[in-house]
N, C-alpha and C positions, 0 to 999 in steps of 0.2 A: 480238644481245647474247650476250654468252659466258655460261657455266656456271655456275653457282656453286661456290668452290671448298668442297672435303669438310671438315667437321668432323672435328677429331681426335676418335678412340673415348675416350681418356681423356678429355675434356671434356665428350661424349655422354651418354657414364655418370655422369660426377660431375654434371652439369645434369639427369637424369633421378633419380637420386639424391635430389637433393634436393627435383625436382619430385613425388614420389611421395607424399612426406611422412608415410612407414607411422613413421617413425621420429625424428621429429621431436622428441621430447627427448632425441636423441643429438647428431641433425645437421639442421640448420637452415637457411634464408634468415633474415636480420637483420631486423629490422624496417622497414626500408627500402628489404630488397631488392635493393641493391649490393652485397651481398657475403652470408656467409655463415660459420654458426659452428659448431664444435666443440664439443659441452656435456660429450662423456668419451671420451676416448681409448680407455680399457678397451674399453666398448662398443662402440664402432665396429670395434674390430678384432675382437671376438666375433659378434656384430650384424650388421652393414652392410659392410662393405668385401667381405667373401665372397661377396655375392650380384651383386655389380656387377663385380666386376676377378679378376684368376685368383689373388689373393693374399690376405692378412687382414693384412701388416703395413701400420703406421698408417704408419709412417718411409719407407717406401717409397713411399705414397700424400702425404708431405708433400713428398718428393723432386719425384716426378711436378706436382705443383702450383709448385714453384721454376724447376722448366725450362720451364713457360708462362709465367712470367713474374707468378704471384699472388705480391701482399705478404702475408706473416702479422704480421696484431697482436696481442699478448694484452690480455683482457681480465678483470675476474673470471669473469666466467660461464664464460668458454672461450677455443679460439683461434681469432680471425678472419683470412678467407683476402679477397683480394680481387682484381678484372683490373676495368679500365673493358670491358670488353666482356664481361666476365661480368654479368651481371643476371636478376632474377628475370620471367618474361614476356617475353625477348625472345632468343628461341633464333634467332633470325637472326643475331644478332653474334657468334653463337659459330663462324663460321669466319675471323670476324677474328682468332682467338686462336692465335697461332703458339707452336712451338718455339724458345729464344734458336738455336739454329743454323738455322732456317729465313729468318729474319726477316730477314737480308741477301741470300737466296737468290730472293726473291720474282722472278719475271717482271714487267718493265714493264709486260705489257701485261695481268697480271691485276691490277697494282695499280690502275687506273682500275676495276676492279669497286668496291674500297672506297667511291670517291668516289658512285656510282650506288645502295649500298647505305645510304649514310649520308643521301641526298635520301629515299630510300625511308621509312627511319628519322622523318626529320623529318617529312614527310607523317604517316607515322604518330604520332607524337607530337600534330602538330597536329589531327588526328582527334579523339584522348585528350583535346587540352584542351578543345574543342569538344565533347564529351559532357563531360566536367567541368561546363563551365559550364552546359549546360543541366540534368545534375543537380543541381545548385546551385539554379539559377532555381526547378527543382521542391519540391525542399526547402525555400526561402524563399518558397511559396506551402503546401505543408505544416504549414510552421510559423505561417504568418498563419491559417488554416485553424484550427489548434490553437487559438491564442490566440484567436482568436471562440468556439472552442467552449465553453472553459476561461474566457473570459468569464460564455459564457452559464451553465454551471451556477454558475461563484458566486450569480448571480443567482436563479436558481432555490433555488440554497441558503439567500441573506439571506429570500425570500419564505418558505422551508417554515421559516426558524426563528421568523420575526417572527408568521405563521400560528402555529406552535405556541403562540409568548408568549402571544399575545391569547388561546387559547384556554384557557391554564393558566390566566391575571386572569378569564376568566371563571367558571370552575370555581370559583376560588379566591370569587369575588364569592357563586356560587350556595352554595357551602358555608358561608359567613357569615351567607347570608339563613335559611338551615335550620338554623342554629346560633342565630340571632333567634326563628325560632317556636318554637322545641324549647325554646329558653327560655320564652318568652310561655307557651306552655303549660304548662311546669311552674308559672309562676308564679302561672296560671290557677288547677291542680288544688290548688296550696298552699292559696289564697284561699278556694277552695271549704271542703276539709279545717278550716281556720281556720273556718271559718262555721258551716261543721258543730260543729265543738269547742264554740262559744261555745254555739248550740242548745242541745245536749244540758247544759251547764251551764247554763243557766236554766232548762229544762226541769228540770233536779235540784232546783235552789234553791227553782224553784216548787213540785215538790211538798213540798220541809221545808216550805215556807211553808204549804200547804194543810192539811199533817199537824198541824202545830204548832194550828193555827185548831179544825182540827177535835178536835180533845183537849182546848183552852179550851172548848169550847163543849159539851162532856159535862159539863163539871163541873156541878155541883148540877142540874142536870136528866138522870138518866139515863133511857134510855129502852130499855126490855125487847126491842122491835122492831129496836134498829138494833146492830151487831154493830162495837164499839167497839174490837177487834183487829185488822179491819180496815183495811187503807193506803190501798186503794182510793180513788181522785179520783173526781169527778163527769167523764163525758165530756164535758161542756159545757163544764166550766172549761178541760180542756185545748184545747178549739176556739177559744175566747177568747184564752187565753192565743197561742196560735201563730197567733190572726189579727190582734196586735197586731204580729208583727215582718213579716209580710204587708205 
């Protein structure tokens, strides 16, 4: 099998260039990868073009890309350059990229290289879609993975809310019932207090009554011995009197 023929240095540099990517909001791969893009002129000839090529003009370096044979497109962002054998990841078709005065100069017998590099190519590619697809497979078992997971805690989650509920009804139940005795008891100590009140008011009334009796009862008989300024009840009476509501 023959050689492979040499990459041009300017295509070398501009594919290293770009694969470097120190500078990559100057000069870019597209997003796709087939080509690649310009974001400032300025820059790039301040920047980037000096540390790659023996020069820093931009004009000279757009030149050099017209004689391989790259399209330029504008875009807003910038200007895009493009060659079907230029691509981002596949520095092996970069010595498909000729000179326009080379390109009818080829050897017969290096052009059957191409054909040997392009099975190559394809192999490769088919490699690529075959990890493709198996990370695919993996991520559509990732994601089933996910979604049991992300099942399971809803579920865990409806349990710790529904848990919670019941546990606030009950609070909410127990502080009701405590709110039932705190009452019952005040209504208790009222009851009491009320009972109390009435006591001590017939206990009053009782003694007017006894005062009164006992004042009648001085009249036209006084008696030297008994001390008729005095309020004083008989203890008796009040024993009587308060074993009546007994």
């Amino acid at each position: 099998m023959s050689s492979r023929t040499p990459i041009p240095t300017f295509i070398l540099k501009t594919y290293q260039m770009l694969e470097e990517q120190k500078h990559a909001n100057i000069v870019s791969w597209t997003a796709q990868g087939t080509s690649f893009i310009v974001h400032n002129q300025q820059e790039m000839e301040k920047q980037v073009l000096q540390n790659f090529f023996k020069h820093s003009n931009y004009s000279s370096f757009v030149r050099q890309l017209n004689l391989y044979n790259f399209k330029k497109v504008r875009s807003t962002e910038g200007q895009i350059f493009k060659h079907k054998c230029f691509r981002k990841g596949m520095k092996s078709m970069l010595q498909f990229i000729k000179r326009r005065n080379q390109e009818d100069l080829v050897n017969p017998a290096i052009q059957e290289e191409p054909t040997i590099q392009i099975k190559e190519e394809q192999n490769l590619f088919k490699e690529c879609a075959i990890d493709i697809k198996e990370t695919n497979n993996k991520l559509k078992e990732d994601m089933k993975l996910l979604q049991e997971t992300s099942s399971y805690l809803i579920d865990q989650m409806q349990n710790l809310n529904h848990f919670v509920y019941n546990q606030s009804v009950d609070i909410e139940v127990k502080f009701k019932q405590v709110g039932q005795m705190l009452h019952a008891i005040n209504e208790e100590l009222r009851q009491e207090n009320k009972s109390e009140t009435q006591t001590n008011k017939f206990l009053g009334e009782y003694k007017q009554i006894k005062e009164y009796e006992f004042q009648e009862s001085k009249i036209g008989s006084p008696n030297p011995y008994v001390d008729y300024n005095s309020t004083a009840l008989n203890p008796l009476d009040y024993e009587c009197f308060i074993d009546s509501f007994l």
